[in-house]
Every structure is written in structure tokens, then in C-alpha cells.
C-alpha positions in Angstrom: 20.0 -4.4 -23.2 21.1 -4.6 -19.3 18.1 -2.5 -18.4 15.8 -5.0 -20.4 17.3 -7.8 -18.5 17.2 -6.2 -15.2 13.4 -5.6 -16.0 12.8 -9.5 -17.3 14.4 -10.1 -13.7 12.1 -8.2 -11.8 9.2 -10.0 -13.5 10.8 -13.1 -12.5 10.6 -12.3 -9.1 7.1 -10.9 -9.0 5.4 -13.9 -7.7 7.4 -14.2 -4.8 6.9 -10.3 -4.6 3.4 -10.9 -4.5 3.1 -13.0 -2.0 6.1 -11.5 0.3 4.4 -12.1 3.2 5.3 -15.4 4.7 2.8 -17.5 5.9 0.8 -17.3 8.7 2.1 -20.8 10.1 4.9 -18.5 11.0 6.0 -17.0 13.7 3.5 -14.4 16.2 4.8 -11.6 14.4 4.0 -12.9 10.9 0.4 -13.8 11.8 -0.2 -11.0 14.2 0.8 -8.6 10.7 -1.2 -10.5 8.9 -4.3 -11.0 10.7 -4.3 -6.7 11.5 -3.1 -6.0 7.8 -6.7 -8.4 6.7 -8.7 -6.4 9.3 -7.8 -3.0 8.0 -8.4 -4.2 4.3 -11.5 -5.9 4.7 -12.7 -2.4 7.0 -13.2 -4.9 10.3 -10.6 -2.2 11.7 -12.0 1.2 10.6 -9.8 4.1 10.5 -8.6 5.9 13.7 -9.1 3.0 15.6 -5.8 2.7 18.5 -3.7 -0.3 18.2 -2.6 -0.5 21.6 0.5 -2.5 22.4 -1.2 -3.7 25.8 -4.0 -5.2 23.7 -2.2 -6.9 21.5 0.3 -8.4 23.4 -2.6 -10.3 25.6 -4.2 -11.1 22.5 -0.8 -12.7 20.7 0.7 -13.7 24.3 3.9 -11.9 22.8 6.5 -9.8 23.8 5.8 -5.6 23.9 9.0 -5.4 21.3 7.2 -8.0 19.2 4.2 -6.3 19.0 6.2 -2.7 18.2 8.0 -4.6 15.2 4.4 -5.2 13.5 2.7 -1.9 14.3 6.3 -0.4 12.5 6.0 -2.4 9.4 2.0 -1.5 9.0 3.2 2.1 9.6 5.8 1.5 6.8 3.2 0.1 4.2 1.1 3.2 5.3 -1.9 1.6 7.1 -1.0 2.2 10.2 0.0 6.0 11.8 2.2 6.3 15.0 1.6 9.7 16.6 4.0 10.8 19.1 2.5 10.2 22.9 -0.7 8.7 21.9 0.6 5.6 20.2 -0.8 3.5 17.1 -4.2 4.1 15.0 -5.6 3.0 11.6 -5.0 5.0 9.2 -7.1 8.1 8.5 -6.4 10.0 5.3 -8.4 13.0 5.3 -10.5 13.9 2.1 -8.0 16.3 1.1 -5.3 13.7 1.1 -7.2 11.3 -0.5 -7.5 13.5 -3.6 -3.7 14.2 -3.6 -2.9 11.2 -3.4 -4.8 9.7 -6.1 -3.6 12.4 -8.9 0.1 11.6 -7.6 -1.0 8.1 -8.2 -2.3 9.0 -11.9 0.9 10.3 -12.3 3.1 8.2 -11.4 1.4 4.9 -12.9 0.9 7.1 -16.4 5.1 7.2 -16.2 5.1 3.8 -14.9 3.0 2.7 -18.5 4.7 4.5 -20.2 8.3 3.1 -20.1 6.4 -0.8 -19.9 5.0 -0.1 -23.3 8.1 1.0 -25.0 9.8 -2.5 -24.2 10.5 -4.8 -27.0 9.6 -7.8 -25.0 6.7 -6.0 -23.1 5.1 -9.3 -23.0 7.6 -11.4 -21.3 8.1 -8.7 -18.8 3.9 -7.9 -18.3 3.7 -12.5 -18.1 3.7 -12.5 -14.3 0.8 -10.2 -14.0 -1.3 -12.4 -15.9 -1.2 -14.7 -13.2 -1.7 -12.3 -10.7 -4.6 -11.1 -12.2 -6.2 -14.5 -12.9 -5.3 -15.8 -9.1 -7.1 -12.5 -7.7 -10.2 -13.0 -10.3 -10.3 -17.0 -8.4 -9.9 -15.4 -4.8 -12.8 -13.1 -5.8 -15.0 -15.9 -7.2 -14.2 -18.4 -4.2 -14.8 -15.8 -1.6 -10.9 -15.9 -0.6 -12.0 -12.0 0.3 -8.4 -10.8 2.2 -6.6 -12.8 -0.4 -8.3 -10.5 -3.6 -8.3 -7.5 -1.7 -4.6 -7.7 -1.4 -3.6 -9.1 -4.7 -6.2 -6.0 -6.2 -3.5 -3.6 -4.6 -0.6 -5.4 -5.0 -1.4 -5.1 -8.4 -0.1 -1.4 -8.6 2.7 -2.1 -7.2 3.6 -5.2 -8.9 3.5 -2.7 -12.1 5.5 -0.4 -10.4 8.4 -2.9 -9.5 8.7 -3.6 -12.9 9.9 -0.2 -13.5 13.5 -1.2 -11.8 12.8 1.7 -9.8 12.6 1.2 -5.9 11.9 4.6 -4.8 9.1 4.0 -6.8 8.0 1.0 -5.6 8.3 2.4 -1.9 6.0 5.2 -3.1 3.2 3.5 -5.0 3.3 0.8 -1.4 2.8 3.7 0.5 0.0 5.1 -1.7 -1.6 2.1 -2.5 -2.0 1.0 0.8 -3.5 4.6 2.1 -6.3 4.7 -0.9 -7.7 1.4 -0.6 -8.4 1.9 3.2 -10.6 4.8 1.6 -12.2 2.2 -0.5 -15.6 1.1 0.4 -16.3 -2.2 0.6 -18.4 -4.0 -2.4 -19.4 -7.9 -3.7 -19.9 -7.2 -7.4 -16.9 -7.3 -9.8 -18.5 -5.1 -12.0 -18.2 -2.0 -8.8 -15.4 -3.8 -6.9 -12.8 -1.3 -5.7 -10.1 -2.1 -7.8 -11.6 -4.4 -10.7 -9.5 -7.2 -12.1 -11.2 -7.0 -15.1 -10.0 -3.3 -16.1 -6.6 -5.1 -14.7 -6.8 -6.9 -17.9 -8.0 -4.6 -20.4 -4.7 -2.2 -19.1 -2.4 -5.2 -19.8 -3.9 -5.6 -23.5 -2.5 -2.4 -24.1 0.5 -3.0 -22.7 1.3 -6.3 -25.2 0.1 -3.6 -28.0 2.5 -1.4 -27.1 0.0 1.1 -26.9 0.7 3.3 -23.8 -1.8 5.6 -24.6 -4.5 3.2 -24.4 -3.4 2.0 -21.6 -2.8 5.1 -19.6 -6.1 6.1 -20.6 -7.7 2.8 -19.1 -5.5 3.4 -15.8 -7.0 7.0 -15.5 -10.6 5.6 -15.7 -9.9 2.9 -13.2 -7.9 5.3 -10.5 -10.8 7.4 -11.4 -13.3 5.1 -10.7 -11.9 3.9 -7.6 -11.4 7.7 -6.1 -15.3 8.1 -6.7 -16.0 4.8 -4.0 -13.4 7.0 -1.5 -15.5 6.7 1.9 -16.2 9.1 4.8 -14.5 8.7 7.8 -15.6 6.6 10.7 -15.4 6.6 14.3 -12.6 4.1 15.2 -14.0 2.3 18.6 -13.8 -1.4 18.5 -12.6 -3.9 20.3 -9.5 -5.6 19.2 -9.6 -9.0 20.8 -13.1 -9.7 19.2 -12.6 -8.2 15.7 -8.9 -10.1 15.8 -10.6 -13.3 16.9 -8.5 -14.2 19.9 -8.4 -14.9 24.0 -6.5 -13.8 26.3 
């Protein structure tokens, strides 16, 4: 019964989950996070391409510390990777990484479905998603295109939180974050990269009970989105004018 309850409290909490990132109304850091975290979704930022802390503390007009605090929480949530004496790039899995990655991911989201499904009150617990489904299905249709790309990963990890288990959660973050910089970019919500319409069909099976079904729907999707994985690209750009800021 306590692990029930603990798991009817994570859903509780997964709207502000979903939207953890304050708003950009914030402070420098907060908008400086999220204007680079929206750049290296949307591909504006391709992989390997150097954050440098000089850069961005002209284009923010902020503090060298400040601008170390951002490129350490992107590095955290895996899009960012901060090599010893050379400093901060986009992220770059290789091909080889990519494919481990994505059958860890198969694996742990078939353990993750299977302990939702067994609930009792699978429904309650599954409610929040619902929502976060339909809001990313609107961001899609209303061209709100950072705002569905992030709620299409968050997804995962929403699911994942609702395992009680934060190591977890940590891990699918990491994970999540890494394959959909992979992800080509698409318009159609038939070939999107991570479609919130197969998002749906897995929660039916959930409020069946059916984890069968509805690790079988996961493998297609993960499947489907390893298939759009995209070669690498040259990273040479120039911050201030993909950021869209002055000096």
C-alpha cells in the first residue's frame, strides 16, 4: 500500500516535473539554459559545436561562473560534454553509442512498464501523462516546436519517475537527452521523432493492465526512433547569431 501511495505521489508531482524548468522571465542563467537547451533540440546547435564561456558571457552580459553553472547542468542532462583542456561541445554520441544506448533504453522502459501495469490503480497513477501527451500533441499543432520537442522527451522520463526509482530517473534523463540529439528533425506527426500518438496507444495498455502490449508498442516506437538516428555534423557556428543576441 505505501509503495502505491508513494507512486500516486509521484504522479501528482509530474506536472511540475514536466515543466521543471522555470521560466525564462528568470534569471540570465535560467534563460541562457533554456535558450542553448532549445538550440540543441531543435539541431540550430549541431553536435560538436564549442560552447565557449567567452562567447557566452558577451552574449548574456553575465558573469564567467554564471555561464559555468549552465554549461554543468546541460552536461548533467547529457547534451552537453566538458572535455578536459578544450572546454564545452554539443554533444556527439557516436553511432556505436547511439545503438547502446537505445537497447539500454528498451530495457529499462520494458522494466519500467512492466511494474506500471501491475498497479491496481494504473490509471490514477498513468492520469498526469494524459495531459502531457495532449499539451505536446497542441505544441505540435500550434508550431510551439521547442515546447513539443521537449515534452516528446520528457515523456520517458515522466514514465520513468513514476517508477519511485531516482537512479532511474537520472538514467533515462541522461539517455533521453543523448538519443534525441541523434534524432533528425521532421514536420509530420506521422514520422515525428518521438510521436505522441504511439504515446497514447502505450498508455492504453497501461489502463489494460496489459504490459505486454504495451512493451511491445514501446519496442516499436524506440525502434522506430533509432532508425531516424542522424550522421554526425561538423559543429561550426556562430553562437551569438544562432542564440539571437548582441553584444
Amino acid at each position: 500500500m505505501s509503495k502505491n501511495l508513494k507512486l500516486i505521489a509521484a504522479a501528482d508531482a509530474l506536472p511540475a516535473l514536466t515543466d521543471n524548468k522555470p521560466a525564462r522571465k528568470g534569471s540570465v542563467e535560467e534563460r541562457m539554459y533554456h535558450e542553448i537547451y532549445d538550440a540543441i533540440m531543435e539541431h540550430r546547435l549541431p553536435p560538436r559545436t564549442k560552447l565557449t564561456e567567452h562567447s557566452l558571457c558577451e552574449i548574456y552580459a553575465t558573469a564567467r561562473h554564471t555561464v559555468r553553472k549552465v554549461l554543468s547542468r546541460l552536461a548533467a542532462d547529457g547534451m552537453v560534454d566538458l572535455e578536459p583542456n578544450r572546454g564545452a561541445f554539443i554533444a556527439s554520441p557516436s553511432t556505436d553509442e547511439a545503438h547502446d544506448m537505445f537497447e539500454l533504453r528498451q530495457m529499462l522502459e520494458r522494466a519500467v512498464l512492466d511494474k506500471l501495469a501491475s498497479l491496481p490503480n494504473v490509471r490514477t497513477v498513468i492520469a498526469p501523462l494524459r495531459k502531457m501527451v495532449n499539451d505536446e500533441r497542441q505544441a505540435f499543432l500550434t508550431h510551439e516546436r521547442p515546447r513539443w520537442i521537449r515534452l516528446s522527451a520528457e515523456f520517458h522520463t515522466a514514465l520513468a519517475e513514476l517508477s519511485g526509482n531516482q537512479l532511474l530517473v537520472t538514467m533515462m534523463r541522461r539517455l533521453v537527452s543523448r538519443t534525441t540529439l541523434m534524432i533528425a528533425s521532421v514536420e509530420s506527426p506521422g514520422h515525428n521523432a518521438c510521436s505522441f500518438d504511439e504515446h497514447d496507444e502505450i498508455l492504453d495498455a497501461l489502463e489494460q493492465g496489459d504490459a505486454a502490449l504495451a512493451q511491445t508498442r514501446m519496442a516499436h516506437h524506440l525502434g522506430a526512433c533509432a532508425e531516424r538516428v542522424q550522421p554526425d555534423e561538423p559543429g561550426n557556428f556562430d553562437l551569438r547569431s544562432v542564440l539571437g543576441r548582441s553584444t
